[in-house]
C-alpha positions as CSV (number, residue, x, y, z in Angstrom):
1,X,-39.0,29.5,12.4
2,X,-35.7,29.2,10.2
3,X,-35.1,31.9,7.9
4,X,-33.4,30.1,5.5
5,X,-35.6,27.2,5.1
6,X,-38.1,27.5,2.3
7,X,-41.7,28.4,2.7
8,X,-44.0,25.4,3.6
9,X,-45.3,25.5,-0.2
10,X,-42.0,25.1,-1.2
11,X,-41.6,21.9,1.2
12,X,-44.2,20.6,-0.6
13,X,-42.6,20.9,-4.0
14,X,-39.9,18.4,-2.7
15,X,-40.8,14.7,-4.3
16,X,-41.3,12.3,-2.1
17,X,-38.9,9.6,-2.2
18,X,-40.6,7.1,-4.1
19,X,-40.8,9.5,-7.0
20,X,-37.3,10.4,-6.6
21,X,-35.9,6.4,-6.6
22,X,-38.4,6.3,-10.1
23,X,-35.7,8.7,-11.8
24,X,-34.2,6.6,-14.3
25,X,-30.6,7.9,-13.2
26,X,-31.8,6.7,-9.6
27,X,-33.2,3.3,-10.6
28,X,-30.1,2.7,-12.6
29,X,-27.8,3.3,-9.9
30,X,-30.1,1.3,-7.7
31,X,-29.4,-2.1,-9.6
32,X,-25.4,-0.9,-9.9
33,X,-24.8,0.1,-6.1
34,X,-27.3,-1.2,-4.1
35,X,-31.0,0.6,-3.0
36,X,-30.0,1.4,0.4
37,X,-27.0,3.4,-0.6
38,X,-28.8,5.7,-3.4
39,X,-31.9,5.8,-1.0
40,X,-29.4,7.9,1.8
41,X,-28.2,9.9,-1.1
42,X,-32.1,10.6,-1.8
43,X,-32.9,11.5,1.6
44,X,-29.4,13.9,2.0
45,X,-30.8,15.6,-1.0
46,X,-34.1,16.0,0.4
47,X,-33.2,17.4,3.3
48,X,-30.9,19.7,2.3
49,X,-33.4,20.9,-0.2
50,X,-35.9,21.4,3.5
51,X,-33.3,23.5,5.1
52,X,-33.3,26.2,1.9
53,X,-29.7,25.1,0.7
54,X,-30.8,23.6,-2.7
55,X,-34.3,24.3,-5.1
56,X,-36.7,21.7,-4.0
57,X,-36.7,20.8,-7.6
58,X,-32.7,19.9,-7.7
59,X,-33.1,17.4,-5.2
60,X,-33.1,14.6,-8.0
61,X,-29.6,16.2,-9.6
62,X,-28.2,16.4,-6.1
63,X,-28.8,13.3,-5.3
64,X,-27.5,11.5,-8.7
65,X,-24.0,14.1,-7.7
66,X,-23.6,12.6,-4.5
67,X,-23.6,8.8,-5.5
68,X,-20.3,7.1,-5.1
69,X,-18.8,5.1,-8.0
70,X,-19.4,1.9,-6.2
71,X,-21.5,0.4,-3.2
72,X,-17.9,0.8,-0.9
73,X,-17.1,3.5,1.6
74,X,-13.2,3.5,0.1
75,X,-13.2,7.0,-2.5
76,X,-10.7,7.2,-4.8
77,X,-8.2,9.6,-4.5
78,X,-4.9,11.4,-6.7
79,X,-2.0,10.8,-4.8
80,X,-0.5,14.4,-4.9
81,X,1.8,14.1,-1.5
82,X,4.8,13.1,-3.4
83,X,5.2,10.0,-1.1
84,X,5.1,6.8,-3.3
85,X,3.8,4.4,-0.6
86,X,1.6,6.2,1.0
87,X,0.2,4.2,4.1
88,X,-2.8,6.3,4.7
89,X,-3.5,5.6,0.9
90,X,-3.1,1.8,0.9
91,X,0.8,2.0,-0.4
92,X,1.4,0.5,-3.7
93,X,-1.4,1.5,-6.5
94,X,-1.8,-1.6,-8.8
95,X,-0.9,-1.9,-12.3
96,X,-3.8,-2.5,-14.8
97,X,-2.6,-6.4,-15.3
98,X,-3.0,-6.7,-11.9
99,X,-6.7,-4.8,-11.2
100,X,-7.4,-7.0,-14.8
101,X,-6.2,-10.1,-13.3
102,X,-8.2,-9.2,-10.1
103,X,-11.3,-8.4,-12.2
104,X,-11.1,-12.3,-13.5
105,X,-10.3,-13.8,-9.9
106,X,-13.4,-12.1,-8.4
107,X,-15.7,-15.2,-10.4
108,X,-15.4,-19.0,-9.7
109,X,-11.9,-19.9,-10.4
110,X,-9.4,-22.8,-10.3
111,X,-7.6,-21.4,-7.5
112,X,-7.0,-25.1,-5.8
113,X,-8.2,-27.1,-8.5
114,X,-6.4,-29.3,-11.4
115,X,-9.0,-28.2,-14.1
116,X,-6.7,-31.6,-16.3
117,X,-7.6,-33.8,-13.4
118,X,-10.7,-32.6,-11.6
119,X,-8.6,-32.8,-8.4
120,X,-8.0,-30.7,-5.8
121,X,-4.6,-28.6,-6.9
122,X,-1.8,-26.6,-4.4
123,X,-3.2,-23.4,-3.6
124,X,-1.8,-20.2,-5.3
125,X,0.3,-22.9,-7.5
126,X,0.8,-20.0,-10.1
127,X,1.6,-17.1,-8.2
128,X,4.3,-19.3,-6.1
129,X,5.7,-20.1,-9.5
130,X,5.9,-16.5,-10.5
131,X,7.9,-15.7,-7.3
132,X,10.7,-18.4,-7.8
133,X,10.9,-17.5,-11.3
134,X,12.1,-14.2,-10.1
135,X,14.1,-15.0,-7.0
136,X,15.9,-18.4,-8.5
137,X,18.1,-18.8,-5.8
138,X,14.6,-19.0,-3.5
139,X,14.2,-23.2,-3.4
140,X,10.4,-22.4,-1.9
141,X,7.8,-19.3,-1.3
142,X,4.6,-18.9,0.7
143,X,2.3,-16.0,0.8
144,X,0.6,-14.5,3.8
145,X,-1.8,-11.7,4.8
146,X,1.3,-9.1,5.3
147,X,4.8,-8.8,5.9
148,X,4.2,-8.9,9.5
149,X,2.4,-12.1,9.5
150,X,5.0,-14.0,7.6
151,X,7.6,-12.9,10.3
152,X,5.1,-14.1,12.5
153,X,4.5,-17.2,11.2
154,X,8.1,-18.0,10.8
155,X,8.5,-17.1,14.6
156,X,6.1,-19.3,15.3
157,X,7.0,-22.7,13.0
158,X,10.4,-21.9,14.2
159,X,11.4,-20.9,17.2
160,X,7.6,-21.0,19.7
161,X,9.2,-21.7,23.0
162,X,13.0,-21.2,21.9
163,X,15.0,-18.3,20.9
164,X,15.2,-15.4,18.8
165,X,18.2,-13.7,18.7
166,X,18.0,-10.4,17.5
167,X,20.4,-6.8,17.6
168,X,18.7,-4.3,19.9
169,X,19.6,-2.2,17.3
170,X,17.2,-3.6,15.4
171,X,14.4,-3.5,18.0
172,X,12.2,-1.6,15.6
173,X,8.7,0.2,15.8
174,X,6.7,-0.5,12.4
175,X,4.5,1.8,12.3
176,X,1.0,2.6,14.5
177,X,2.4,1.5,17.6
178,X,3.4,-1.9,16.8
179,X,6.8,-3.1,17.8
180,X,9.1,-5.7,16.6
181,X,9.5,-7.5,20.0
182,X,6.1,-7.6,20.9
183,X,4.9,-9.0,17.7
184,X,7.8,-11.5,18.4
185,X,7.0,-11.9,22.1
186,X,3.5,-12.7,21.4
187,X,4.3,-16.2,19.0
188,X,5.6,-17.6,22.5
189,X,9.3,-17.1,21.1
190,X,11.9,-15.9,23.7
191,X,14.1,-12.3,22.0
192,X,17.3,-13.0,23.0
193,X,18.7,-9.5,22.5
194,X,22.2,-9.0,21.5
195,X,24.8,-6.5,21.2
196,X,24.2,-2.4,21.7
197,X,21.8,-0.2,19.9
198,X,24.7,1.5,17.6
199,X,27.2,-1.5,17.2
200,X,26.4,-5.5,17.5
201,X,28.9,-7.3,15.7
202,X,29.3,-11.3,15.0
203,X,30.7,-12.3,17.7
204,X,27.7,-11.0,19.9
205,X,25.3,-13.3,17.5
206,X,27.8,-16.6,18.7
207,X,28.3,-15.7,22.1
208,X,24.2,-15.9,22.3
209,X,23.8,-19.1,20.0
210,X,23.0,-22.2,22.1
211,X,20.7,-25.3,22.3
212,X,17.6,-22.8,22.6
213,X,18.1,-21.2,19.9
214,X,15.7,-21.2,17.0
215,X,16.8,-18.9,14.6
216,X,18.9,-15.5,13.9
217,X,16.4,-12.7,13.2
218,X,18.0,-9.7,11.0
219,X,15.8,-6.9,10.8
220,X,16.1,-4.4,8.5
221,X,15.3,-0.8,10.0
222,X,13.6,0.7,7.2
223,X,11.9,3.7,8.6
224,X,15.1,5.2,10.2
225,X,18.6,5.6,9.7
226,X,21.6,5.5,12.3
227,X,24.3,7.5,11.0
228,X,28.1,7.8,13.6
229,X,30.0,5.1,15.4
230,X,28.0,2.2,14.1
231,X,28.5,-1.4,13.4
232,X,25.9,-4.3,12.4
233,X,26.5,-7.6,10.9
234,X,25.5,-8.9,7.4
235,X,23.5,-11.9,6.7
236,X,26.9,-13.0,5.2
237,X,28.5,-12.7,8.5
238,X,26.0,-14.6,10.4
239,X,25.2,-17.8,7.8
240,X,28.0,-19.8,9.5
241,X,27.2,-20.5,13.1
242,X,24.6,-23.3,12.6
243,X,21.3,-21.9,13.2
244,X,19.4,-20.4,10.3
245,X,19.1,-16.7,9.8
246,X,16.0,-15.4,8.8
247,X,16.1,-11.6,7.1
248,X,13.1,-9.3,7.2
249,X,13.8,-7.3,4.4
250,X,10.7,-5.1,4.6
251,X,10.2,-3.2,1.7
252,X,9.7,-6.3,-0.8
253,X,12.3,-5.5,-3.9
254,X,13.3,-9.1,-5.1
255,X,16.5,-7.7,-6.6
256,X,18.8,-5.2,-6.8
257,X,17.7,-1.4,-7.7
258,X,21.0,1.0,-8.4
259,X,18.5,3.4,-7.3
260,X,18.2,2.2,-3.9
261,X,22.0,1.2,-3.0
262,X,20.8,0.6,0.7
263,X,17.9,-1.1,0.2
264,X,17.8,-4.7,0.7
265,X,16.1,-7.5,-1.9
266,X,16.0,-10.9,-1.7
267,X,17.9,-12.7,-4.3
268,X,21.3,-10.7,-2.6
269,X,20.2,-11.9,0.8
270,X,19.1,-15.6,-0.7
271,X,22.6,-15.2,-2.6
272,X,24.8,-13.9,0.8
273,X,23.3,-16.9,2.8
274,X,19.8,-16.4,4.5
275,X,17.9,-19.3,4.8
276,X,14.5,-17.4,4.6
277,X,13.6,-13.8,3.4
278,X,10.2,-12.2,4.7
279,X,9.0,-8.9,2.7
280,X,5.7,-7.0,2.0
281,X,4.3,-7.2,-1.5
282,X,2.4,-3.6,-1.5
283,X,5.9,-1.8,-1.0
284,X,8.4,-2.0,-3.3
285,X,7.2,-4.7,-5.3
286,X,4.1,-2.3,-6.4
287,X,1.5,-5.3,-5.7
288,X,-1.2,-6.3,-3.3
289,X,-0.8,-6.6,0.2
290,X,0.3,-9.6,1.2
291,X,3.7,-11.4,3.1
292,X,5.7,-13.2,1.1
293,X,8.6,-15.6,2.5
294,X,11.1,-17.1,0.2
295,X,14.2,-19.3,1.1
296,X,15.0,-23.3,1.9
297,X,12.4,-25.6,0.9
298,X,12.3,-27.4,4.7
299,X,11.8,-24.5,6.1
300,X,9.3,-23.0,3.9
301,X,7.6,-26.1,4.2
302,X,7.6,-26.3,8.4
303,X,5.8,-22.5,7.9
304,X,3.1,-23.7,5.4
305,X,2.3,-27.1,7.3
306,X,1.6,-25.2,10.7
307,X,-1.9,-24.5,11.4
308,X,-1.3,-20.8,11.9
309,X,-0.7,-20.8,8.3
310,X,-4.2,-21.1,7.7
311,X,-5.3,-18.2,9.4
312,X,-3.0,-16.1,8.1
313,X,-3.6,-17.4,4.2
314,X,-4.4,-15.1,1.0
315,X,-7.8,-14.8,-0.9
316,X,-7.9,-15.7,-5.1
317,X,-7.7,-11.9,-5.7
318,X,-4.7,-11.3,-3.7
319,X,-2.9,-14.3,-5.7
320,X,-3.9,-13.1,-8.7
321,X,-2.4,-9.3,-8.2
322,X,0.4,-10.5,-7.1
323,X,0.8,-12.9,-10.0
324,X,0.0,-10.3,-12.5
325,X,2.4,-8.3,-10.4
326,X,5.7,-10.2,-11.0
327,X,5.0,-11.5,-14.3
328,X,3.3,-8.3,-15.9
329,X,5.0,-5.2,-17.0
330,X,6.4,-2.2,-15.1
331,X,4.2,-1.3,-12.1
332,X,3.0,2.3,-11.1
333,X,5.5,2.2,-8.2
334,X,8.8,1.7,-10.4
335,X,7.4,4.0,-13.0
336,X,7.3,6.6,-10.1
337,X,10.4,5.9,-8.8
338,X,12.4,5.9,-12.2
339,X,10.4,9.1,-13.3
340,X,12.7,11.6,-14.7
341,X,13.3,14.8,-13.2
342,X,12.7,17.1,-16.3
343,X,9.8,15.2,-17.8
344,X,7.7,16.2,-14.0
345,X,9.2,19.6,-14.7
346,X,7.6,20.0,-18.0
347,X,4.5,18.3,-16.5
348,X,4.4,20.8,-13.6
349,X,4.9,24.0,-15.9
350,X,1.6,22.4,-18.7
351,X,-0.3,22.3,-15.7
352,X,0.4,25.2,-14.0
353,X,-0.2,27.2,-17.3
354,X,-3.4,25.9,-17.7
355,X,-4.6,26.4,-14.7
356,X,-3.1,30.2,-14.8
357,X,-5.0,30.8,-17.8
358,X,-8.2,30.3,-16.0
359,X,-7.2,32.7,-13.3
360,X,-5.6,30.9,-10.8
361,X,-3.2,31.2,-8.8
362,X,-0.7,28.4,-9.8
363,X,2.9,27.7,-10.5
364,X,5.0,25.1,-11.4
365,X,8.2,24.7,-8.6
366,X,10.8,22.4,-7.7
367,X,9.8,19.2,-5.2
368,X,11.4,16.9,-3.3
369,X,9.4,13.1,-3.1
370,X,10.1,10.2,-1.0
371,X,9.5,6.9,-1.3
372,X,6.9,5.9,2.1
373,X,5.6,2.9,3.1
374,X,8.6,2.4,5.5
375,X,11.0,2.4,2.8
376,X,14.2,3.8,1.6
377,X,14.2,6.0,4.5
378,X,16.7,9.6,4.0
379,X,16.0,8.6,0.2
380,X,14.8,12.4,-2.1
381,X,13.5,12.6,-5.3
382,X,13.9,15.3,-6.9
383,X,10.7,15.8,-8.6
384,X,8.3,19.0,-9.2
385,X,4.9,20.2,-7.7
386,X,1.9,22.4,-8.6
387,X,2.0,25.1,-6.2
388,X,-1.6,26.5,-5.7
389,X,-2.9,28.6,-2.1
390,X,-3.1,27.1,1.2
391,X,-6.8,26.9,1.4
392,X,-6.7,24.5,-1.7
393,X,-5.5,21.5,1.0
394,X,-8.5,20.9,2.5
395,X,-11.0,21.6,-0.6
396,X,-9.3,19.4,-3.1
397,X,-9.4,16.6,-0.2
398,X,-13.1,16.9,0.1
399,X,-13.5,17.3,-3.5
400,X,-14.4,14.4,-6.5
401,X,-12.2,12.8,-7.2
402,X,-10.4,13.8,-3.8
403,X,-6.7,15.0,-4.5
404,X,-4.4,14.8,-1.6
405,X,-1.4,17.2,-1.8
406,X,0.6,18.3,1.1
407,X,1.0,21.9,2.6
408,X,4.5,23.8,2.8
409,X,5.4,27.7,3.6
410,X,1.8,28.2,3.5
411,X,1.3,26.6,-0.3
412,X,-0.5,23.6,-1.6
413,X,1.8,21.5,-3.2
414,X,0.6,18.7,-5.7
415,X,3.7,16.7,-6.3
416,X,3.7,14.9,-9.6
417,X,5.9,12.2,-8.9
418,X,3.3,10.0,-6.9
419,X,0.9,11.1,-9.8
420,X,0.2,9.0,-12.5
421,X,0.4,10.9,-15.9
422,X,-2.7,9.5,-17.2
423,X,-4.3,11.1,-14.5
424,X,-2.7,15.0,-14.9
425,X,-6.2,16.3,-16.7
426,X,-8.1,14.5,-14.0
427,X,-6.0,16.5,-11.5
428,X,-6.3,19.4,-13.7
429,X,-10.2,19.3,-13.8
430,X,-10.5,18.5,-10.0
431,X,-8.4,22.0,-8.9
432,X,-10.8,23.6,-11.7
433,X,-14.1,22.4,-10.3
434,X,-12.7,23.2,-6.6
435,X,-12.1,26.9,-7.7
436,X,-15.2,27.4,-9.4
């Protein structure tokens, strides 16, 4: 028999779970997040209660603790890592015109229809607008699933059968083992590889331009740099030997940012000659995750005419946060990335205080942040961190709301940069309930 199960009188002071959906809490949540999912947290309760780890008669109080906030698996979490884009966190948190807009999408809405005419209407007509409005020299744009779908849909419309030519020094990895010239290789498009991986200079590009050539593909290696005897070609350089250039600029920034002198954007790339620019929107940009392509009209118009183009196409929602995106105010990822140094300090030390006057063990220290999502790679940030014991990693991850920090020299670090400032007593609260 287990000893730490309660006695069978006790099993029989555990409601059955017909009385327990009853509670008014339950039967609320029921209609808000669906019967099956507040049944499981019923029947957790219930057994936990049968195996002596809570009073039979907290089974109801349990199971109301366990419900999520909505009927999906995805938990919210604090973004404590310091990393701005953090992949494992879906990159880019949206701004509140964006979830708002998102919120209005998710009814019946006029997404291909002329609501003047009663006729069907281009889809996306809006969002496309709000692109060229902020890339002017962009005569076209189209919007895809991801970044690497629009460079794969421009292989395809392009150069399916011909040639890519392409440095090997840009013959990148992006990330979870997929690789820049098997993406390519797989649209049917020969990589006509030029140059060395440290140097490939113009001359290289012409000497591999012929009949077969589709188009010149400049990649920009965002996850790594190569520092030393080096040498690439610009888009600038490349604009004049007949075959268009096509510039995957990764990280989605649609203009310059004196805060990222390295990073590429599209209006200078548009500007130096490029006759199409492929991005992400859920870097940089701070929206939704999608593939936007922006350049010459014909050939924006070959990639949204080709029939891979509906497969690879974007749902109302994702127009609509991308929309709100470039027309609405700052997003969360610029305000992180302009946040200044002393305000995190001060932010660091309030906290820290705080949570030192409750009898923890926390203090406010330097940081260092990064950017992420592929982006602005060698790029710090100074910034500063909550430093709290080791042990607090793994309980504020399985915690409510879960709060992801990062571990060094045997600390917990909860970097304020990637944190939201709206959110600091939230963060405050979640270490508090962790340590109680």
């Amino acid at each position: 028999m287990d000893r730490d199960a309660p006695p069978a009188d006790g099993r029989r002071r555990i409601a059955r779970t017909d009385v327990l959906l009853a509670d008014p809490r339950l039967a609320a949540a029921a209609g808000r997040i669906g019967r099956g999912v507040v049944k499981a947290a019923v029947v957790a309760a219930q057994r936990r209660a049968r195996a002596g780890e809570i009073p039979p008669d907290a089974v109801a109080d349990t199971a109301v603790a366990a419900l999520p906030p909505t009927a999906s698996g995805l938990r919210p979490v604090i973004n404590a890592t310091g990393v701005l884009l953090h992949t494992n966190l879906g990159r880019a948190p949206l701004s509140d015109a964006a979830r708002d807009a998102v919120a209005v999408a998710s009814g019946a809405t006029d997404v291909e229809l002329d609501l003047e005419t009663g006729r069907r209407a281009k889809r996306g007509r809006s969002a496309l607008a709000a692109l060229l409005e902020r890339v002017p020299r962009a005569e076209a744009a189209h919007v895809v699933n991801n970044g690497a779908a629009a460079l794969v849909l421009a292989a395809t419309a392009l150069a399916a059968g011909r040639e890519i030519v392409i440095s090997r020094g840009e013959m990148v990895e992006i990330g979870d083992g997929f690789r820049i010239p098997d993406l390519l290789a797989a649209t049917g498009a020969r990589l006509r590889e030029v140059g060395t991986t440290n140097r490939t200079s113009p001359d290289d590009y012409a000497a591999a331009i012929g009949d077969e050539t589709g188009f010149i593909l400049k990649v920009h290696p965002s996850n790594f740099r190569m520092t030393g005897f080096t040498r690439g070609a610009d888009v600038a350089e490349l604009t004049g030997l007949g075959v268009p250039v096509v510039a995957d600029i990764g990280s989605g920034l649609l203009a310059p940012d004196p805060l990222l002198p390295d990073e590429p954007d599209a209006s200078s790339q548009l500007k130096a000659g490029a006759h199409l620019v492929t991005a992400s929107g859920d870097k940089l940009l701070g929206g939704p995750q999608c593939g936007i392509v922006l350049g010459a009209e014909d050939l924006v118009r070959r990639l949204a005419r080709h029939p891979l183009a509906r497969a690879l196409r974007v749902g109302k929602m994702t127009l609509a946060a991308l929309e709100a995106t470039v027309r609405g105010p700052r997003t969360p990822t610029d305000e992180a990335l302009h946040a200044d140094a002393d305000t995190l300090r001060e932010r660091a030390g309030r906290l820290a205080a705080g949570l030192r006057d409750a009898g923890l063990d926390a203090r406010a220290v330097e940081s260092e942040s990064a950017v992420g999502g592929g982006g602005a790679p060698g790029v710090v940030l100074p910034s500063a961190a909550v430093s709290l014991p080791e042990p607090y990693a793994p309980r504020l991850r399985r915690g409510a709301p879960a709060v992801m920090g990062r571990v060094e020299d045997g600390r917990c670090l909860l970097d304020l940069r990637s944190v939201p400032p709206h959110q600091d007593d939230d963060l405050a609260e979640a270490v508090l309930r962790v340590a109680r």
